[in-house]
C-alpha positions as CSV (number, residue, x, y, z in Angstrom):
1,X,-2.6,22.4,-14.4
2,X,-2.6,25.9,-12.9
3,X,-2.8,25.0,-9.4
4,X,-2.3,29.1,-8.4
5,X,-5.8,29.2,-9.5
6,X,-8.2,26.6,-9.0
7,X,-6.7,25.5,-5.8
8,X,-9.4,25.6,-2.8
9,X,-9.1,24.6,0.7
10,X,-12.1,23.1,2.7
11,X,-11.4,22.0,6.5
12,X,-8.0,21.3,7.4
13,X,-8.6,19.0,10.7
14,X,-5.1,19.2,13.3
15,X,-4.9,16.5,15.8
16,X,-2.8,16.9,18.8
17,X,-1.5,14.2,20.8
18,X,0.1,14.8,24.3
19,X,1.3,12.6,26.9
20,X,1.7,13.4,30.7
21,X,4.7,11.5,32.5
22,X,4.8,11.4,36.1
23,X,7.3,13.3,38.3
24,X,8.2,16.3,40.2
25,X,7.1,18.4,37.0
26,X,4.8,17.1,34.9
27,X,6.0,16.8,31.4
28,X,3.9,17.4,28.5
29,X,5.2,16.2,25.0
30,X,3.6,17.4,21.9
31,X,3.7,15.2,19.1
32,X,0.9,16.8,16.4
33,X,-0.3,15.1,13.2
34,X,-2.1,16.9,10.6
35,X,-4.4,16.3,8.1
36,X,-5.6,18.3,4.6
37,X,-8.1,17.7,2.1
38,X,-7.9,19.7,-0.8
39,X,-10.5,19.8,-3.5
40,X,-9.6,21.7,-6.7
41,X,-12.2,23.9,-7.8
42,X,-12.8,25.7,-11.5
43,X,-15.9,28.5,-12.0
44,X,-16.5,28.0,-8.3
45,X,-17.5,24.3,-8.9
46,X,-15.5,21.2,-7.5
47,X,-13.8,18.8,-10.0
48,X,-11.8,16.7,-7.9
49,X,-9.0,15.9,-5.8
50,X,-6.1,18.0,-5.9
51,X,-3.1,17.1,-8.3
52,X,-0.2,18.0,-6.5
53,X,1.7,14.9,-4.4
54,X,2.9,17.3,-2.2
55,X,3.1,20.9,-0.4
56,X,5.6,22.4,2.1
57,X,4.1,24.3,5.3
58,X,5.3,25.5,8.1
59,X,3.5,25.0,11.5
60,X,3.4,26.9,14.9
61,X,2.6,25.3,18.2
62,X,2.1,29.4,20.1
63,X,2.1,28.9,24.0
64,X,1.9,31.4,26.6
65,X,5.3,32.1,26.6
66,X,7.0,29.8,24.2
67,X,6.2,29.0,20.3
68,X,7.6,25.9,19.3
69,X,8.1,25.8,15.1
70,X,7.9,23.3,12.3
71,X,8.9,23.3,8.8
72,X,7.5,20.4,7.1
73,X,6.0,18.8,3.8
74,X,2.8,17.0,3.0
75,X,2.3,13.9,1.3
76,X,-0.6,12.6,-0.4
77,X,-2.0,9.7,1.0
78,X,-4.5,7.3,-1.2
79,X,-7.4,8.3,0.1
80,X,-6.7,11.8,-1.0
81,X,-5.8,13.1,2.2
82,X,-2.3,14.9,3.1
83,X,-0.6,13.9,5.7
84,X,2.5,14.6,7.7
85,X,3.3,13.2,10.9
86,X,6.2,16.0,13.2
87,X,8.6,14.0,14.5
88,X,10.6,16.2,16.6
89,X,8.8,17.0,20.2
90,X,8.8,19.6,22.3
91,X,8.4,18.9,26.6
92,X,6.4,21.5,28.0
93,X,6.7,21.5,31.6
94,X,3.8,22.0,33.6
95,X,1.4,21.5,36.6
96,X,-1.8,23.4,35.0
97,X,-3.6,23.8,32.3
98,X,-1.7,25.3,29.1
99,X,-3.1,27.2,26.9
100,X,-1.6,27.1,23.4
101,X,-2.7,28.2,19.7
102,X,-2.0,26.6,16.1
103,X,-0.4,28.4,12.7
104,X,0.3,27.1,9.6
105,X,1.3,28.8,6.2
106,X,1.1,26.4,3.5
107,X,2.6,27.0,0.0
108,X,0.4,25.2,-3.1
109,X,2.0,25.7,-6.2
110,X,2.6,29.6,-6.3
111,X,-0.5,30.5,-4.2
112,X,0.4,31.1,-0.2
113,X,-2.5,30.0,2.1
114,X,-2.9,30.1,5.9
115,X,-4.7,29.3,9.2
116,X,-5.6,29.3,12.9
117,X,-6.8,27.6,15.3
118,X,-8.5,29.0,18.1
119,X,-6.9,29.7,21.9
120,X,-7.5,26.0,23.5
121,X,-6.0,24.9,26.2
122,X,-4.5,21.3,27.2
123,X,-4.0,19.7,30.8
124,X,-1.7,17.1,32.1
125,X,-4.1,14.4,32.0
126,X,-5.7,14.8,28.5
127,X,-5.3,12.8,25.7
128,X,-5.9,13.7,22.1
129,X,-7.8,17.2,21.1
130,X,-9.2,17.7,17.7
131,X,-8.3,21.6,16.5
132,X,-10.1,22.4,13.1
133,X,-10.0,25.7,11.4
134,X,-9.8,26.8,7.5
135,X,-6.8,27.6,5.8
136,X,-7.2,31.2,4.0
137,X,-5.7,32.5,0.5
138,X,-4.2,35.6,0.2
139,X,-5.8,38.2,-3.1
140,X,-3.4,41.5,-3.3
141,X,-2.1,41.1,0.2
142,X,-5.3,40.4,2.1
143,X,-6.4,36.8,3.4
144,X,-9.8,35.5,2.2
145,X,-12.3,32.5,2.7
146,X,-14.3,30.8,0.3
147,X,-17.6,30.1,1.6
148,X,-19.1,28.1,-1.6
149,X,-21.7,30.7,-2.2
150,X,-23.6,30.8,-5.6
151,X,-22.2,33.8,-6.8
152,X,-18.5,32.8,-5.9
153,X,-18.2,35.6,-3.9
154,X,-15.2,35.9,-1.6
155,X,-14.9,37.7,1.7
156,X,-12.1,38.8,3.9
157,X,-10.7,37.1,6.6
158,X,-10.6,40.3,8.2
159,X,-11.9,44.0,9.1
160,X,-10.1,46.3,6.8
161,X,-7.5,47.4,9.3
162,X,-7.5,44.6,11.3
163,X,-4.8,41.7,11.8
164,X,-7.0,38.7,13.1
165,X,-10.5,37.7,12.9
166,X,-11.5,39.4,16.0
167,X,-9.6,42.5,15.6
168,X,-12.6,45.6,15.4
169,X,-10.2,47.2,12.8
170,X,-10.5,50.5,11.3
171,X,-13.7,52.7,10.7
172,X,-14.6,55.0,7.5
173,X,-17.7,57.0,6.6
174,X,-19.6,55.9,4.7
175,X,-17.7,56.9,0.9
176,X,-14.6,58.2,2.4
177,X,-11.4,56.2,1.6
178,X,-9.3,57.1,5.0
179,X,-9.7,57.1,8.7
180,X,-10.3,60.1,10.9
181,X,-10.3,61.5,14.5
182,X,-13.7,62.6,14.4
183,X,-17.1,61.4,13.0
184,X,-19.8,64.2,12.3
185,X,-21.3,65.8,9.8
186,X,-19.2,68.7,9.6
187,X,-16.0,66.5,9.4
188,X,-17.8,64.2,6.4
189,X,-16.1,65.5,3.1
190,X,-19.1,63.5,1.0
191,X,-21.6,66.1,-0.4
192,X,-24.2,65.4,-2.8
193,X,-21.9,64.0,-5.7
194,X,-22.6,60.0,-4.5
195,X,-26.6,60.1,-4.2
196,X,-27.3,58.7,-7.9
197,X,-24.8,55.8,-8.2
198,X,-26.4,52.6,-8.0
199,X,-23.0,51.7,-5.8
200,X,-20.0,53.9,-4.9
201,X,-17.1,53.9,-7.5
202,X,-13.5,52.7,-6.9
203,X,-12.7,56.7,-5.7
204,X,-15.2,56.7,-2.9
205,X,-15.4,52.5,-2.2
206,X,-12.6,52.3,0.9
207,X,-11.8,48.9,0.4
208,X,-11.0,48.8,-3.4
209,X,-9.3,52.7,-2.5
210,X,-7.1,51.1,0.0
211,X,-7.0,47.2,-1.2
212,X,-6.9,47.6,-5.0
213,X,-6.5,43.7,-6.8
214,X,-10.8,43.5,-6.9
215,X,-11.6,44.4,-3.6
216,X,-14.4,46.5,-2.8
217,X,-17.3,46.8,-0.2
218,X,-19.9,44.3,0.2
219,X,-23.3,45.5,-2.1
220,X,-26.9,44.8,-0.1
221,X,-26.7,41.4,-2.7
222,X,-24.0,40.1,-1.5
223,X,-25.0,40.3,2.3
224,X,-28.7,38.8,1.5
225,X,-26.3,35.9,-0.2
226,X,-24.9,35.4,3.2
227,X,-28.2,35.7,4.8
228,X,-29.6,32.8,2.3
229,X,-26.9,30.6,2.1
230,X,-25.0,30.6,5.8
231,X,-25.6,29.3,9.0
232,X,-25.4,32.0,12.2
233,X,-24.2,31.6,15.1
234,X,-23.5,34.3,18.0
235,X,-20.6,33.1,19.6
236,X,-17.3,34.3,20.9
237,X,-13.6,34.1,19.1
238,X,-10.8,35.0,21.7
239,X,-13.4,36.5,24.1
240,X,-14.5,38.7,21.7
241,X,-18.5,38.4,21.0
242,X,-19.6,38.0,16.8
243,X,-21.1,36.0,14.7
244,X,-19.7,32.8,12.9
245,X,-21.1,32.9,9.6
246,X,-20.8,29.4,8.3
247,X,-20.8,28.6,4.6
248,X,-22.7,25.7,2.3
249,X,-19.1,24.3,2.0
250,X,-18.1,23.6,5.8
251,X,-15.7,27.1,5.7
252,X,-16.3,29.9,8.1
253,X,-15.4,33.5,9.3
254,X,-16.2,35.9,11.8
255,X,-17.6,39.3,12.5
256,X,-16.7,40.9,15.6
257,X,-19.0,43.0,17.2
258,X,-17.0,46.1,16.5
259,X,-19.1,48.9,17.8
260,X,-19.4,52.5,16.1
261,X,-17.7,55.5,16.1
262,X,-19.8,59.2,16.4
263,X,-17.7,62.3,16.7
264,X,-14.3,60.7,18.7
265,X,-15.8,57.9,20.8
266,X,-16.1,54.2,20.2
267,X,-19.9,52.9,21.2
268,X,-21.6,49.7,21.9
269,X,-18.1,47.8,20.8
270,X,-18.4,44.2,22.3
271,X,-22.1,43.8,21.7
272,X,-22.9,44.8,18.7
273,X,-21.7,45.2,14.9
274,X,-22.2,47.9,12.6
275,X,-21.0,47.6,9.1
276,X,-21.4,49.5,6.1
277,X,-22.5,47.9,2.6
278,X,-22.0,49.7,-1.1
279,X,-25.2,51.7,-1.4
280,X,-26.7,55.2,-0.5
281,X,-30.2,55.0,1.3
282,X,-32.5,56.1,-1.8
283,X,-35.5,57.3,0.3
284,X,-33.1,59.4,2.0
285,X,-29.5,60.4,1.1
286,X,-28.3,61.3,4.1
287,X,-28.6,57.5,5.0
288,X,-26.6,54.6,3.7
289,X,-26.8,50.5,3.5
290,X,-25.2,48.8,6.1
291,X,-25.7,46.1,8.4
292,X,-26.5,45.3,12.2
293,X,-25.1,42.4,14.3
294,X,-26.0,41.6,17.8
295,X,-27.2,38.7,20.2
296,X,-30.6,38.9,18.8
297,X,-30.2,40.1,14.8
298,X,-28.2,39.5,12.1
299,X,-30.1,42.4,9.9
300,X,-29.5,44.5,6.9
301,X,-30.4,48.3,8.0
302,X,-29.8,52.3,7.2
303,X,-27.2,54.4,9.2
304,X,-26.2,58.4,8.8
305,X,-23.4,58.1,5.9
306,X,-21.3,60.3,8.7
307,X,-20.6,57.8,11.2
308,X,-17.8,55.9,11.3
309,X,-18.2,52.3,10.8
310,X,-16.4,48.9,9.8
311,X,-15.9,47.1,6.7
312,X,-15.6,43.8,5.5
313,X,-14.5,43.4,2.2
314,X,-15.7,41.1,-0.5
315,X,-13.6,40.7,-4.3
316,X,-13.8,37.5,-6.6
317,X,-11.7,35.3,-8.6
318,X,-9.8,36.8,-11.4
């Protein structure tokens, strides 16, 4: 069975046990367990269980200024769990709170996948803390989550020139392929030549320009699938504002409120999002489809095709 394929991850759940001794300094032992259930999906619909006994990962505990590493492998369990319990420890001294992060990079089959957890933070006195996040495939390079939407769709982890979630990334105009200094209209290079295509073409789409391997901006269909289909929440990731957009599967990503850009500045970064879509604005061509994020709307609008603006991408399974 071609696992490179029709391997998908839901919710990988990562519980964390630490134990305070007492003395001078308090000690803090880490001794994590984790737990993965993989579900093997073909046309975007879920068979069953996983075939594969067992999977290496590697695991990082990130602290403020120590990472503590772990190269280990999985082992099915009967109820269809995987399971691995780290038997080394680390002692963290400590006489506060300490805040600390989780990695993993799994490899299934051929296919690479990853995950992170959110900053938390753990005290001297706790007990056990539950950490859940989604592990992410990679397509061409770039990480992406399946959300169990209808179509199948996939979107990127993250903002096309962006490293993490919450990263604002780059911004383009809208049907320009490269980043720029400046965003007006006499520094927009798009004239006329884009105002009868239904969608813009692989030359003039930025993320399947820069991204190849069936990337390619998100159309005005595939952001009412998201409207549909996904929960919504404003929220923060790393003290950055967004949105969580939750999928009919349990898995999850999120748009940071990345702000604009209009001749050299940055605006409105922090508290709300402005992100193109595929589509010229047929009523009026100086205007494009994009989309609007902010503590009161999660909205599809219009924006002048010369700002510059992010992008999430979107591709599908080969």
């Amino acid at each position: 069975m071609n696992m490179k394929k029709y391997i998908g991850i839901l919710i990988v759940g990562m519980v964390l046990s630490f134990f305070a001794t007492s003395c001078h300094k308090e000690e803090v032992e880490l001794d994590p367990v984790a737990k993965i259930d993989l579900e093997l999906i073909h046309s975007n619909n879920i068979i069953n269980k996983a075939a594969v006994t067992e999977f290496e990962a590697r695991v990082l505990v990130e602290y403020e200024y120590d990472t503590a590493e772990y190269k280990c492998t999985f082992i099915k369990k009967s109820n269809g769990t995987y399971i691995y319990d780290i038997t080394r420890s680390d002692i963290v001294y400590a006489s506060r709170e300490i805040p600390f992060r989780i990695y993993v990079d799994a490899i299934i089959g051929n296919e690479r996948l990853t995950g992170e957890s959110e900053t938390r933070t753990i005290g001297v006195e706790d007990g056990a803390i539950i950490v859940t996040f989604t592990l992410w495939a990679y397509m061409g390079g770039h990480m992406y989550v399946d959300l169990g939407l209808p179509s199948g769709t996939l979107w990127s982890v993250c903002n096309m020139g962006a490293d993490k979630p919450e990263e604002f990334g780059s911004y383009y105009a809208w049907g320009e392929t490269s980043t720029k200094s400046s965003y007006n209209w006499n520094t927009y290079s798009i004239g006329t030549e884009l105002d009868s295509l239904p969608v813009l073409d692989d030359a003039h789409d930025a993320a399947a320009a820069n991204w190849g391997y069936g990337w390619r901006m998100p159309s005005r269909e595939d952001f009412d699938e998201i409207v549909t289909y996904c929960t919504k929440a404003w929220t923060t990731r790393n003290n950055v504002y967004g949105y969580l957009i939750t999928g009919p599967n349990g898995n999850s990503m999120f748009l940071p409120a990345s702000g604009g850009r209009g001749d050299g500045n940055i605006y409105e970064s922090g508290s709300c999002g402005f992100y193109w879509l595929n589509s010229v604005y047929t009523s009026d061509t100086q205007f494009a489809w994009g989309f609007l994020l902010d503590s009161d709307s999660f909205s599809e609008t219009s924006y002048y095709r010369m700002y510059g603006q992010t992008i999430r991408p979107v591709c599908n399974r080969e």
